[in-house]
N, CA, C and O atoms as a MOPAC input file, in Angstrom:
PM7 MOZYME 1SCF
protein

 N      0.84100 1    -1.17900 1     0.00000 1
 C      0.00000 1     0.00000 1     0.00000 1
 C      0.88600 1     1.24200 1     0.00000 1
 O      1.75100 1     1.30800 1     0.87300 1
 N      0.79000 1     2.02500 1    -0.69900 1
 C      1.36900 1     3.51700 1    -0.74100 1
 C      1.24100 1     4.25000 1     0.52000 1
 O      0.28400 1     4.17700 1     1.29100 1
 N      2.14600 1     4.86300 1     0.63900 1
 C      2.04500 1     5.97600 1     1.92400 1
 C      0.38100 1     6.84000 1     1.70100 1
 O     -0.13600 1     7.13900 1     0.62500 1
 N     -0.03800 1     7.02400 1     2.76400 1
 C     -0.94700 1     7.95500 1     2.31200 1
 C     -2.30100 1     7.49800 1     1.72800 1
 O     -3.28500 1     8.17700 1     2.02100 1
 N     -2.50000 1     6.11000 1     0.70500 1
 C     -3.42600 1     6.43600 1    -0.33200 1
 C     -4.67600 1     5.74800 1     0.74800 1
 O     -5.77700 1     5.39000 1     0.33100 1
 N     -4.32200 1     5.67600 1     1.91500 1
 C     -5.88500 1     5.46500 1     2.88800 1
 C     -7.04500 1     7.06600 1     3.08300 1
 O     -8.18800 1     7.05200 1     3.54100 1
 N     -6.21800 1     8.38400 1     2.53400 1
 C     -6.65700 1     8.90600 1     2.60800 1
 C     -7.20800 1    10.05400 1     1.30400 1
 O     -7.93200 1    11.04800 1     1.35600 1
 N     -6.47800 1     9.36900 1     0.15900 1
 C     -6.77000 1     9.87900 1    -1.16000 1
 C     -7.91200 1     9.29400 1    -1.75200 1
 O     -8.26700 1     8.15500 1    -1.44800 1
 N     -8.50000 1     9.97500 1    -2.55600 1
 C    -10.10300 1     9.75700 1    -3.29400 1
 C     -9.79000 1     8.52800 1    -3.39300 1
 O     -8.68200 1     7.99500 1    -3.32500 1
 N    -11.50700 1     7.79200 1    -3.66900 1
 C    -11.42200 1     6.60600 1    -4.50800 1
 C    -11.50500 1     6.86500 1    -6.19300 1
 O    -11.48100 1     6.00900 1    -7.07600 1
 N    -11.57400 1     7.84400 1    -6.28200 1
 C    -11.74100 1     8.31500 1    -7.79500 1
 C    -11.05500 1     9.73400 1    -8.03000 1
 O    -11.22500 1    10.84600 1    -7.53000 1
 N    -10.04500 1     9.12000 1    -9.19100 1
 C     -9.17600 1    10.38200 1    -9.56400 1
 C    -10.28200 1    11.94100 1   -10.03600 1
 O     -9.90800 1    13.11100 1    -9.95800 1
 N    -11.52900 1    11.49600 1   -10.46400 1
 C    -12.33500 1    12.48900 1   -10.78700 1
 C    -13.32600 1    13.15000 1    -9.58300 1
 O    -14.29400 1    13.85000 1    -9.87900 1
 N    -12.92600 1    12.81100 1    -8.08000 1
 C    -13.49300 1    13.05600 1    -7.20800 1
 C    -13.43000 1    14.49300 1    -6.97900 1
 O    -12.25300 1    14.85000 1    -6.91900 1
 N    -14.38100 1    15.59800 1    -6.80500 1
 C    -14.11100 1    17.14600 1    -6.82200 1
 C    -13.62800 1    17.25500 1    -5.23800 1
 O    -13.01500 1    18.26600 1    -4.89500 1
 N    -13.87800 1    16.31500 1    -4.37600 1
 C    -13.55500 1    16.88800 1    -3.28200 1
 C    -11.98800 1    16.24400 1    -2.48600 1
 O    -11.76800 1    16.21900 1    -1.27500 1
 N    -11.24300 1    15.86300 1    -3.38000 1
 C    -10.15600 1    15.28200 1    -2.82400 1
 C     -9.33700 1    16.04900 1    -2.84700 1
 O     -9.06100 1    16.49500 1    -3.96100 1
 N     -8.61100 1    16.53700 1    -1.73200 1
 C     -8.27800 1    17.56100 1    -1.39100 1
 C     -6.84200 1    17.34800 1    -1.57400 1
 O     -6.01800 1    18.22400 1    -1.30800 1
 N     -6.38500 1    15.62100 1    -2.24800 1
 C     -5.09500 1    15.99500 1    -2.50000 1
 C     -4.83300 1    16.26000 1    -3.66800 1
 O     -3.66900 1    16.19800 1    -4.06400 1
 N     -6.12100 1    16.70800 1    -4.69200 1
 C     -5.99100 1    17.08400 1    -6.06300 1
 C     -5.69200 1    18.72400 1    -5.95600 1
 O     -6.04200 1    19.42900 1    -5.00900 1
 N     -5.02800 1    19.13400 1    -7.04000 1
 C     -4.43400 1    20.71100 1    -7.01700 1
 C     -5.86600 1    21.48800 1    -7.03400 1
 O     -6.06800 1    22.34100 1    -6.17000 1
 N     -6.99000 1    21.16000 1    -8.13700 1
 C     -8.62600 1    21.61400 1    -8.15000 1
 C     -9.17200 1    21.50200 1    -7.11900 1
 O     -9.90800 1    22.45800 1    -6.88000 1
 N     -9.15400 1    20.90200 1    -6.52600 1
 C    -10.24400 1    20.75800 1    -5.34500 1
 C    -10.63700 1    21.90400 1    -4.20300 1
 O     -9.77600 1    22.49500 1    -3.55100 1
 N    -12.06300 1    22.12700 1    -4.06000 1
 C    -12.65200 1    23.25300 1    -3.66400 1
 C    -12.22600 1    23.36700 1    -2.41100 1
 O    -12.03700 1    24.42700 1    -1.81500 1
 N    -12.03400 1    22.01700 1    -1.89600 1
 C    -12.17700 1    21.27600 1    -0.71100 1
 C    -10.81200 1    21.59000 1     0.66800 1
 O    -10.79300 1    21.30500 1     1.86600 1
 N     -9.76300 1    22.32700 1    -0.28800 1
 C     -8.38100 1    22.84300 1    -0.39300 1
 C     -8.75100 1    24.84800 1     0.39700 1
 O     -8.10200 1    25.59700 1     1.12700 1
 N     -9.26700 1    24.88300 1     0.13100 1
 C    -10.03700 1    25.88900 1     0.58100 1
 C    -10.54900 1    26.08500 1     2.01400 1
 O    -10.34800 1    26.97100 1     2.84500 1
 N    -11.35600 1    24.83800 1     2.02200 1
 C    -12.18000 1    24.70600 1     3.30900 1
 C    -10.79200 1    24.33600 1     4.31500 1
 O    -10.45500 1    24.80300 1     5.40300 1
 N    -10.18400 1    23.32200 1     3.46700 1
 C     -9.00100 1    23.37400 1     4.90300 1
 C     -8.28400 1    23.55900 1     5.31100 1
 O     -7.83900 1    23.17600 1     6.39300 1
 N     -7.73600 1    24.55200 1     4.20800 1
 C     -7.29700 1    26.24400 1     4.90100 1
 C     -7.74800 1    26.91000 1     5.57800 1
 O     -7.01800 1    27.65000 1     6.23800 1
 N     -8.96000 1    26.95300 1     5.71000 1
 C     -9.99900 1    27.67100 1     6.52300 1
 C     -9.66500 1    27.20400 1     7.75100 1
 O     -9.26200 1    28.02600 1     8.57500 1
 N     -9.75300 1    25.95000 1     8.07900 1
 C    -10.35300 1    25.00500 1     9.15600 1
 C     -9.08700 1    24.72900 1     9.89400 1
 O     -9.11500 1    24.11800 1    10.96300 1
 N     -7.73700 1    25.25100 1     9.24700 1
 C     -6.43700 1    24.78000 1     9.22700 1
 C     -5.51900 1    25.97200 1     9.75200 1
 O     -4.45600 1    25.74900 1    10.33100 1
 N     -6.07400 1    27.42600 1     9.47500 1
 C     -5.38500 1    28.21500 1     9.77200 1
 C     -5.59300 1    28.50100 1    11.22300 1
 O     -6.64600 1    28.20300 1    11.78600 1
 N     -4.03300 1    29.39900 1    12.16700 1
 C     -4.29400 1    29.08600 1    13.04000 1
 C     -5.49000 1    30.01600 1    13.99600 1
 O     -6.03700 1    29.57400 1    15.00600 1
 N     -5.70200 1    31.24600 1    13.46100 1
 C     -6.98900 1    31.98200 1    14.26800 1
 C     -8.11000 1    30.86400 1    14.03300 1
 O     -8.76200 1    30.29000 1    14.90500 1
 N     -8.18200 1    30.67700 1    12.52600 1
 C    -10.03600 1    30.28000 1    12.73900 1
 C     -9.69200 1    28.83200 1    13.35500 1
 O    -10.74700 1    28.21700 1    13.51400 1
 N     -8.68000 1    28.15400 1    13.71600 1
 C     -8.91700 1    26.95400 1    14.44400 1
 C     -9.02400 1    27.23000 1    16.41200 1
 O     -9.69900 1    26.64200 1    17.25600 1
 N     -8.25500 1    28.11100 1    16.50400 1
 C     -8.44400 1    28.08500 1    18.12800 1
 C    -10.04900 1    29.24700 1    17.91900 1
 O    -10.95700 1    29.02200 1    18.71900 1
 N    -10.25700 1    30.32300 1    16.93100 1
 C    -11.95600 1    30.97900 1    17.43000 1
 C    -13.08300 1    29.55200 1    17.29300 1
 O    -14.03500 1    29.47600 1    18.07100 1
 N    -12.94000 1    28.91300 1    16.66200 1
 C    -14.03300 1    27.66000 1    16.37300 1
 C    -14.06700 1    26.85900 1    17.88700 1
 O    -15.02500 1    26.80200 1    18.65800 1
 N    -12.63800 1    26.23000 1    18.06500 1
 C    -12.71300 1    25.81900 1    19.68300 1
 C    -13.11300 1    26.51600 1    20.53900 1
 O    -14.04600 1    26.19900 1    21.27700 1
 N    -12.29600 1    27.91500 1    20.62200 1
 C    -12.95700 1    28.68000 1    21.65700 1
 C    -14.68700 1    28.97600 1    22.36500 1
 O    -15.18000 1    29.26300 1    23.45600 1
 N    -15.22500 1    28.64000 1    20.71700 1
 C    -16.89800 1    28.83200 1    20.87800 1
 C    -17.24200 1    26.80400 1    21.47100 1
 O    -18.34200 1    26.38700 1    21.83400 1
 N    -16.32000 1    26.19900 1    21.40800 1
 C    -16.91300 1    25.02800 1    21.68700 1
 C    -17.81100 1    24.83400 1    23.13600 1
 O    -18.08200 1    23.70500 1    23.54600 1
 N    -18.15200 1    25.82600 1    23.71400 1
 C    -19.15000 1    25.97000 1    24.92200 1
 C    -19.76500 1    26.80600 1    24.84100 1
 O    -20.09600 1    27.20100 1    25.95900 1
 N    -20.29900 1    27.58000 1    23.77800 1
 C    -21.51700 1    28.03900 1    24.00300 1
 C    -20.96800 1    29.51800 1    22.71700 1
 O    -19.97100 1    29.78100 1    22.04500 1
 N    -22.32500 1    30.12200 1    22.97100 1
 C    -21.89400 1    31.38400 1    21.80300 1
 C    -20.63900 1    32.45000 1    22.47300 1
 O    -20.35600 1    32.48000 1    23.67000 1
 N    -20.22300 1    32.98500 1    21.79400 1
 C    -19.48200 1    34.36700 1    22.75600 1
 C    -19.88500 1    35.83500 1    21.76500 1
 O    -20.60400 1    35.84800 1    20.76600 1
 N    -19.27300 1    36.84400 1    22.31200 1
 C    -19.74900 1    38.07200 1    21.74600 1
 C    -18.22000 1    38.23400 1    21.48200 1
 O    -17.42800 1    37.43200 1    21.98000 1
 N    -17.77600 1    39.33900 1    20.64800 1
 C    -16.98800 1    39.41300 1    19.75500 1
 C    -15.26600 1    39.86000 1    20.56800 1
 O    -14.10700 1    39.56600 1    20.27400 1
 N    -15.80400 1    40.56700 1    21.50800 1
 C    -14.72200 1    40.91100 1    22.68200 1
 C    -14.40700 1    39.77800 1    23.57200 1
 O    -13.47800 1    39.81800 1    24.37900 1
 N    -15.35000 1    38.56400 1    23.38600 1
 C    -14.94100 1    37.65000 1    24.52200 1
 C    -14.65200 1    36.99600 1    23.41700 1
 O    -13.78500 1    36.18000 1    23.73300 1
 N    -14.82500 1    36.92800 1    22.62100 1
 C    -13.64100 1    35.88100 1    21.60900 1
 C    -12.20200 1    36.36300 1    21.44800 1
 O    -11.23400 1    35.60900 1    21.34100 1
 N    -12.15500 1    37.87800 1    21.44200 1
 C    -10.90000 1    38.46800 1    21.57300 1
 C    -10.17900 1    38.08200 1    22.69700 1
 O     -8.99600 1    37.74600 1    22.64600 1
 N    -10.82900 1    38.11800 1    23.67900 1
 C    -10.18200 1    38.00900 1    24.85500 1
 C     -9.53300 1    36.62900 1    24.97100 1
 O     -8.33600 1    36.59300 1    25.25400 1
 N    -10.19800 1    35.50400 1    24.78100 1
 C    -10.24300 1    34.05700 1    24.88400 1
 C     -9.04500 1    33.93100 1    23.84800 1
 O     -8.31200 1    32.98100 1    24.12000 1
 N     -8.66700 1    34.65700 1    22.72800 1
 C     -8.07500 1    34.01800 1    21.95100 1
 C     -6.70400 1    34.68500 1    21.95200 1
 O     -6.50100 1    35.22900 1    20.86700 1
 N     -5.83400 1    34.80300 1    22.69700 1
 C     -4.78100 1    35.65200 1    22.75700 1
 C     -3.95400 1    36.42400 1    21.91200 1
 O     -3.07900 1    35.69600 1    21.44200 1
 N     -3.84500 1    37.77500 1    21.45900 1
 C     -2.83600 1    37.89400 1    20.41800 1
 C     -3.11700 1    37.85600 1    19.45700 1
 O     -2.21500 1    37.80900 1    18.62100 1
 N     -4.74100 1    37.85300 1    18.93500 1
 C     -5.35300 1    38.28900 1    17.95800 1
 C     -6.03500 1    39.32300 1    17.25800 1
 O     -7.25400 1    39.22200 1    17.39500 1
 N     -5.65900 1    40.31800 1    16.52900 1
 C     -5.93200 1    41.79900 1    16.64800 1
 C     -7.61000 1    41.73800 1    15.95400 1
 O     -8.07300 1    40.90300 1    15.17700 1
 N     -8.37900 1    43.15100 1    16.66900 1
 C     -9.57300 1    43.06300 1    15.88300 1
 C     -9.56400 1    42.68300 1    14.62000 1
 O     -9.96600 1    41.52300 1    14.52500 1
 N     -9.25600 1    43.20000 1    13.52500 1
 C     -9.09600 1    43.01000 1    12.41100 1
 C     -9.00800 1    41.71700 1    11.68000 1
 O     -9.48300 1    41.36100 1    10.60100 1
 N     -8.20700 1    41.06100 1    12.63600 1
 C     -7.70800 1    39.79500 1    12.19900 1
 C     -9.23500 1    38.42300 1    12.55500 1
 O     -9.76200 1    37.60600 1    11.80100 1
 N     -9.46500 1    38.74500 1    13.96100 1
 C    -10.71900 1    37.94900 1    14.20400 1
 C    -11.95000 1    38.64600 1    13.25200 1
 O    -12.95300 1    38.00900 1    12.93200 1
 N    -11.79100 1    39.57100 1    12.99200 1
 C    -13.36000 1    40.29100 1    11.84600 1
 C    -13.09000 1    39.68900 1    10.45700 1
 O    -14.08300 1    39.68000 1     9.72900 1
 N    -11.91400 1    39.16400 1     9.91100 1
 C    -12.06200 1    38.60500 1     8.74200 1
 C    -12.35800 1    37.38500 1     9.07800 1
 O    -13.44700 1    36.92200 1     8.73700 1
 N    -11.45300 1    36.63300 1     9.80900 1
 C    -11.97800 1    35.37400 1    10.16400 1
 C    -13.25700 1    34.54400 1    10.71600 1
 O    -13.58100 1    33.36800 1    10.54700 1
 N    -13.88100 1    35.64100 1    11.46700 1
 C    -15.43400 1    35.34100 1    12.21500 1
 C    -15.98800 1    35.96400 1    10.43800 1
 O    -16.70200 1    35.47100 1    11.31100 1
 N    -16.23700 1    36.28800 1     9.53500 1
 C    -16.66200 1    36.76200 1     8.01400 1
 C    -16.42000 1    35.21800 1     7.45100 1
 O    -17.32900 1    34.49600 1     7.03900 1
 N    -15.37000 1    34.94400 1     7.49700 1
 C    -15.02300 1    33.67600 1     6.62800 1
 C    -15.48800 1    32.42000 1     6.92800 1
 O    -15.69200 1    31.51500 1     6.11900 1
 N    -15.68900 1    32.38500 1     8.40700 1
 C    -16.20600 1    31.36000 1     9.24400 1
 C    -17.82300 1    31.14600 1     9.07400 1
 O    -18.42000 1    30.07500 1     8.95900 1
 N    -18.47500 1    32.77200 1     9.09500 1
 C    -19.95600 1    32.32300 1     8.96200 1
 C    -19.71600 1    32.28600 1     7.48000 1
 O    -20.57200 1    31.46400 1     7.15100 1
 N    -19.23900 1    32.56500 1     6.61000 1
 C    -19.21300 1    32.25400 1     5.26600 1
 C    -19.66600 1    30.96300 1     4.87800 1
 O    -20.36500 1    30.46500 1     3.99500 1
 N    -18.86800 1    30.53500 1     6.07700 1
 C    -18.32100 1    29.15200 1     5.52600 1
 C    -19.64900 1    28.05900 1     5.70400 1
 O    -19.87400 1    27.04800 1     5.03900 1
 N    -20.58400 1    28.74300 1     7.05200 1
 C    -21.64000 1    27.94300 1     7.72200 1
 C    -20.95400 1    27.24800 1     8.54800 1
 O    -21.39700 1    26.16500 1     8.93000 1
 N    -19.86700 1    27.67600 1     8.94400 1
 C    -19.17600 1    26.92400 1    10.76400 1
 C    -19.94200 1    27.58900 1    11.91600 1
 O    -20.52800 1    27.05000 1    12.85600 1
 N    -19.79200 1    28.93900 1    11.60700 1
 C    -20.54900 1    29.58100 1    12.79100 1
 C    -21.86400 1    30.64400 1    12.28300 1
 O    -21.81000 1    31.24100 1    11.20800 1
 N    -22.67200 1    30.73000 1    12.94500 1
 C    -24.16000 1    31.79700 1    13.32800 1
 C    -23.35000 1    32.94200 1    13.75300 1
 O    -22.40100 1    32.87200 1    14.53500 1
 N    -23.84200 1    34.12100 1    13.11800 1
 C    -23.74800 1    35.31600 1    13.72200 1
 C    -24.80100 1    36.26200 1    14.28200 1
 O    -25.35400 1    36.67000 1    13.26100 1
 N    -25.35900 1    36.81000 1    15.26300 1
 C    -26.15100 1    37.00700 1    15.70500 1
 C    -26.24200 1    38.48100 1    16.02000 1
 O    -25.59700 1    38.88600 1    16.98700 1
 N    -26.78000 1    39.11000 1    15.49900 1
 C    -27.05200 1    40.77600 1    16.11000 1
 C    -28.18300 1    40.85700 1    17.10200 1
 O    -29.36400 1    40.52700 1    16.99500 1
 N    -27.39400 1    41.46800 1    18.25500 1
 C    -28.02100 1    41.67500 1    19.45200 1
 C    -28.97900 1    42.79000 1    20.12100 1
 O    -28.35600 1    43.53400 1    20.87800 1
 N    -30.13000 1    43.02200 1    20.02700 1
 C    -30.76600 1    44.48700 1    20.48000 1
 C    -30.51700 1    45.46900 1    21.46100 1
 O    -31.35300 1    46.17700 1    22.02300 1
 N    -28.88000 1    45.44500 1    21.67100 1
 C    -28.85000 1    46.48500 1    22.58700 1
 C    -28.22300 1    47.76600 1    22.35800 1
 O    -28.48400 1    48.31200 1    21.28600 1
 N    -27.43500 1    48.35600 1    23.17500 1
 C    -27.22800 1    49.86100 1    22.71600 1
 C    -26.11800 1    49.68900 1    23.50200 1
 O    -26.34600 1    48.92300 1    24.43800 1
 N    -25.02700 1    50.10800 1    23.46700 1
 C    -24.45600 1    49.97200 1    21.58200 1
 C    -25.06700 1    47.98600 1    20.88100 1
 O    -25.44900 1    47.07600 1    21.61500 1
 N    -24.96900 1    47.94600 1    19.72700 1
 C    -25.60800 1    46.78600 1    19.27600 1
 C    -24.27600 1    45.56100 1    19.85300 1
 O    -23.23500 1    46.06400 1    20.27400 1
 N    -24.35500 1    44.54200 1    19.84100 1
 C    -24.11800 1    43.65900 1    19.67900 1
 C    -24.05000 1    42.66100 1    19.03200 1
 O    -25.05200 1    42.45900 1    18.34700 1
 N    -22.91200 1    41.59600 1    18.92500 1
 C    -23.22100 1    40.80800 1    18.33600 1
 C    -22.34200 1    39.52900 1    18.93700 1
 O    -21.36100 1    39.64900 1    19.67200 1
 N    -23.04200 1    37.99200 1    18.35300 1
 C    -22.79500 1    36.87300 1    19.25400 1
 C    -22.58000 1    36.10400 1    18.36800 1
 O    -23.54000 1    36.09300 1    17.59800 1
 N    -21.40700 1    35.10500 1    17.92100 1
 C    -21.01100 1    34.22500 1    17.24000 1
 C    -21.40100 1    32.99500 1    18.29200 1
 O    -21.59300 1    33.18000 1    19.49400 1
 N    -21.47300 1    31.86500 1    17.70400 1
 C    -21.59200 1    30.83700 1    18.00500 1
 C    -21.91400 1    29.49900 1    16.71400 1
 O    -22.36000 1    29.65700 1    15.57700 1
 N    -21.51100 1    28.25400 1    17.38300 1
 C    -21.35400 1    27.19900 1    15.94300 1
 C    -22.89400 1    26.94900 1    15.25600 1
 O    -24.01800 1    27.32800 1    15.58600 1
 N    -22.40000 1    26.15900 1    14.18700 1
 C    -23.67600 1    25.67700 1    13.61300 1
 C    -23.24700 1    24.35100 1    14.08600 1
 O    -22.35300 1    24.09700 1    14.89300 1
 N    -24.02700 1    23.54500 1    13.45400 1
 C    -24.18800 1    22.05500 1    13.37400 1
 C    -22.58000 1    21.64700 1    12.83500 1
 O    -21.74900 1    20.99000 1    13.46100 1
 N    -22.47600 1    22.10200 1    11.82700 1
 C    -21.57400 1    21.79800 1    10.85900 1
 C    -20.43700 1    22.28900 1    11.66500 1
 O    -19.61400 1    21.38200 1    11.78700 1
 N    -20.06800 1    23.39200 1    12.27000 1
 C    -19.20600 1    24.12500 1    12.67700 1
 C    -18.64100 1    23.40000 1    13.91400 1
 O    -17.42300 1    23.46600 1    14.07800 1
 N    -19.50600 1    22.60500 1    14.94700 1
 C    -19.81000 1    21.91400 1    15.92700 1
 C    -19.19600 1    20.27700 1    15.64700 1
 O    -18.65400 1    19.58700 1    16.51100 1
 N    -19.40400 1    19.93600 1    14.42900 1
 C    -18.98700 1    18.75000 1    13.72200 1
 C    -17.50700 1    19.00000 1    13.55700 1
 O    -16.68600 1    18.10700 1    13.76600 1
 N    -17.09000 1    20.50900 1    13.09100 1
 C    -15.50200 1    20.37100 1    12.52400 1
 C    -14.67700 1    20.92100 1    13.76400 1
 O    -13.48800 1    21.22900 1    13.68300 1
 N    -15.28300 1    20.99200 1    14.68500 1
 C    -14.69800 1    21.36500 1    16.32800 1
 C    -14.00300 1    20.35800 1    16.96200 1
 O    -12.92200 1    20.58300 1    17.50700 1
 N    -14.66100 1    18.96600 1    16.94100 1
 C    -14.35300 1    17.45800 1    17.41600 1
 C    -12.49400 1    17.31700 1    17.08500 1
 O    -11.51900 1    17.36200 1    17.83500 1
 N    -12.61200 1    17.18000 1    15.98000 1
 C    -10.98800 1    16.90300 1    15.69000 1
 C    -10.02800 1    18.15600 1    16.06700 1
 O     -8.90900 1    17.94400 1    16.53500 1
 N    -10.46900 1    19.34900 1    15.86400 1
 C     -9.87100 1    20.81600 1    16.39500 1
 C     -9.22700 1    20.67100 1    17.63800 1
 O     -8.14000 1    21.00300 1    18.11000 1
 N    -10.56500 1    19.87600 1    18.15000 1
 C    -10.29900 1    20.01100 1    19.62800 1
 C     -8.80800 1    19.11000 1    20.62600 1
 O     -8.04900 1    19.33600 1    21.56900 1
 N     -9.25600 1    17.54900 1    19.16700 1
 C     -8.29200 1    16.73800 1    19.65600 1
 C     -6.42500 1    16.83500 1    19.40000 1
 O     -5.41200 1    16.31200 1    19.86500 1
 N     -6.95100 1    18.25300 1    17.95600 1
 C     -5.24400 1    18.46600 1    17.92000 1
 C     -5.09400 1    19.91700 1    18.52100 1
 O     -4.14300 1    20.58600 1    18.11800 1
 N     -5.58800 1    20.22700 1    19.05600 1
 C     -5.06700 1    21.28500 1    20.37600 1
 C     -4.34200 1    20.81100 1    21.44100 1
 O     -3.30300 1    21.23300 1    21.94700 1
 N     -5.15200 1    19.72200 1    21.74900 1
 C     -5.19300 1    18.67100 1    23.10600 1
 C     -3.83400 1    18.10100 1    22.49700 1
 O     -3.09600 1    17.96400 1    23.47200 1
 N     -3.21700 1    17.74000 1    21.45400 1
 C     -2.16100 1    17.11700 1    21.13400 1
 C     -0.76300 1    17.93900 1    21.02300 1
 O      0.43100 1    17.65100 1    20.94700 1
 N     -1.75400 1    19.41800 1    21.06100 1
 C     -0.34400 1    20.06000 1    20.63900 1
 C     -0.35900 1    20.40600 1    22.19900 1
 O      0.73200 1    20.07200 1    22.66000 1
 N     -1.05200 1    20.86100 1    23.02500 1
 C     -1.07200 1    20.75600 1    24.52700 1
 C      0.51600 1    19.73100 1    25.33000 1
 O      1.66500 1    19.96300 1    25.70600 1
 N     -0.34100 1    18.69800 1    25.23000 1
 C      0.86900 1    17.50600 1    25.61900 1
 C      2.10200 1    17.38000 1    24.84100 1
 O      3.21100 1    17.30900 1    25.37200 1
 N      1.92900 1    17.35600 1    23.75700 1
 C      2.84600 1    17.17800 1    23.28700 1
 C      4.07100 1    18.26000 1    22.81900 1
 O      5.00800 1    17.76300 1    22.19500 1
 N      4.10400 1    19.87700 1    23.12400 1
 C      4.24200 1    20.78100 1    22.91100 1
 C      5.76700 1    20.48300 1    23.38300 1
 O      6.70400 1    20.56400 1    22.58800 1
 N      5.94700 1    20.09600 1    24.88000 1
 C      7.32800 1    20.13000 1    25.21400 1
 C      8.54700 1    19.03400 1    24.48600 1
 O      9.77100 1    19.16300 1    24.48500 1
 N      7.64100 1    17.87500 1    23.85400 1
 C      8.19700 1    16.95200 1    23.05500 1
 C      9.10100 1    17.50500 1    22.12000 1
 O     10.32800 1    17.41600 1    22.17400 1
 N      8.16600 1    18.30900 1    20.92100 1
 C      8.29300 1    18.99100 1    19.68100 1
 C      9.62300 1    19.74600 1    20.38100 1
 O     10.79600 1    19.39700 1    20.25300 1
 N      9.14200 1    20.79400 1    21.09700 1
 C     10.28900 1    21.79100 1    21.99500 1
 C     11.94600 1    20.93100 1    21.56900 1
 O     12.83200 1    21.23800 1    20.77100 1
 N     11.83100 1    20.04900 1    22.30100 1
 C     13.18000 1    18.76500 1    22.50800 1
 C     13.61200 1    18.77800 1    21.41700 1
 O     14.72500 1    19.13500 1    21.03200 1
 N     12.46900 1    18.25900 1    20.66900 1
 C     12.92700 1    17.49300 1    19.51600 1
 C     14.09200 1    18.84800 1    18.32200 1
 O     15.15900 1    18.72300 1    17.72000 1
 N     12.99800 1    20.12400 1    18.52800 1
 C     13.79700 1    21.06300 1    17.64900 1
 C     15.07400 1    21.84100 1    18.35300 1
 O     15.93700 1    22.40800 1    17.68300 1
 N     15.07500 1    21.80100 1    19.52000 1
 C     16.89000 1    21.97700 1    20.56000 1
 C     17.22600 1    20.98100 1    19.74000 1
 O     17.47300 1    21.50400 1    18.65300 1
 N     17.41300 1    19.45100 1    19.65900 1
 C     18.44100 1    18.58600 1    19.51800 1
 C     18.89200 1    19.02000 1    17.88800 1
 O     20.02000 1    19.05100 1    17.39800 1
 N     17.68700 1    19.30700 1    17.32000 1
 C     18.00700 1    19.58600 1    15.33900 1
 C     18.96800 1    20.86200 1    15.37200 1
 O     19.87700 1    21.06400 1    14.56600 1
 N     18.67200 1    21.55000 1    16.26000 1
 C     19.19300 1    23.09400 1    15.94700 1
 C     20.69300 1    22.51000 1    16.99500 1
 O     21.78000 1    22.35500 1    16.43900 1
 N     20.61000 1    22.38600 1    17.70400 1
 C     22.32500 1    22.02400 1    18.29200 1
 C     23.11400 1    21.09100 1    16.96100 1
 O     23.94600 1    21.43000 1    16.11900 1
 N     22.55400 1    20.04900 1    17.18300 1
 C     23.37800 1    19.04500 1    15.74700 1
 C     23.53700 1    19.80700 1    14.39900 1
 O     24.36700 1    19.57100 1    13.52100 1
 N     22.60800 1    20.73500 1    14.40900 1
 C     22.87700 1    21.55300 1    13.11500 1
 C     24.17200 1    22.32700 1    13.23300 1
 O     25.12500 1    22.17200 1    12.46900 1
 N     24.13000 1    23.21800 1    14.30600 1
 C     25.05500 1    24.01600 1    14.63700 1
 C     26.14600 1    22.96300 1    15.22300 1
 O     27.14500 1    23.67600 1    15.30900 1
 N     26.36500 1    22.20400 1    15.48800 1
 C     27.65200 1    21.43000 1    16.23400 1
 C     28.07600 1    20.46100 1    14.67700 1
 O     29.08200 1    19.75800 1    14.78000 1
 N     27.27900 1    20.43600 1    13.20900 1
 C     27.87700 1    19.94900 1    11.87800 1
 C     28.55100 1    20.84900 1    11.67600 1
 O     29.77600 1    20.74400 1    11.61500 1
 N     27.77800 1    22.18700 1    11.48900 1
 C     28.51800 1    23.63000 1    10.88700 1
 C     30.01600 1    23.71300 1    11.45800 1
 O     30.99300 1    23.66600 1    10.71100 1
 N     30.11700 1    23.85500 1    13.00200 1
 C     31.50400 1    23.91800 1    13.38300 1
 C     32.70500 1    23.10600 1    13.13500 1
 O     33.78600 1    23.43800 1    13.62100 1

């Protein structure tokens, strides 16, 4: 079996195989892949938030940057956006169904990069010393 082909189309004419250069599908998981809209999608994984508590929750993310991404996100039908009746107005993001569905795995490689964070750490000291201790 080839590296990999457990996860390539069963059909070279498949539009959504995302390891074809066409595929729409290349798109979505960029979306789903980059790193704001993956920690704002988790972040809503308990309930809706309003646009400052997503800021807040998500560290180091400038307005600007969460206003394209919360745009691209309900674009996408990951998340509901909600205008709120108050003064000044409001407004409340929170998932859809779909959005709620692509949270599950989000969640489990957060949780991976969590634990496993100090691993990676190690692993790139030992590359960058051996690199630098060939050079000399």
């Amino acid at each position: 079996m080839k590296e990999g082909s457990q996860l390539t189309a069963d059909s070279a004419d498949d539009p959504c195989d995302v390891f074809n250069s066409d595929c729409p599908g290349r798109e979505v998981l960029n979306h789903l892949t980059s790193r704001w809209a993956s920690l704002i999608l988790v972040a809503l994984r308990n309930g809706p938030l309003r646009f400052h508590e997503l800021r807040g929750i998500v560290g180091g993310i400038s307005e600007k940057m969460l206003s394209q991404n919360l745009r691209t996100l309900v674009r996408d039908g990951l998340l509901s956006r909600e205008v709120l009746p108050s003064v000044p107005p409001s407004v409340r993001y929170d998932l859809t169904p779909l959005g709620a569905d692509a949270v599950v795995p989000l969640i489990a490689m957060v949780k991976w990069v969590r634990t496993n964070t100090p691993t990676v750490l190690a692993a790139q000291q030992n590359h960058d010393h051996t690199t630098i201790t060939r050079r000399t």
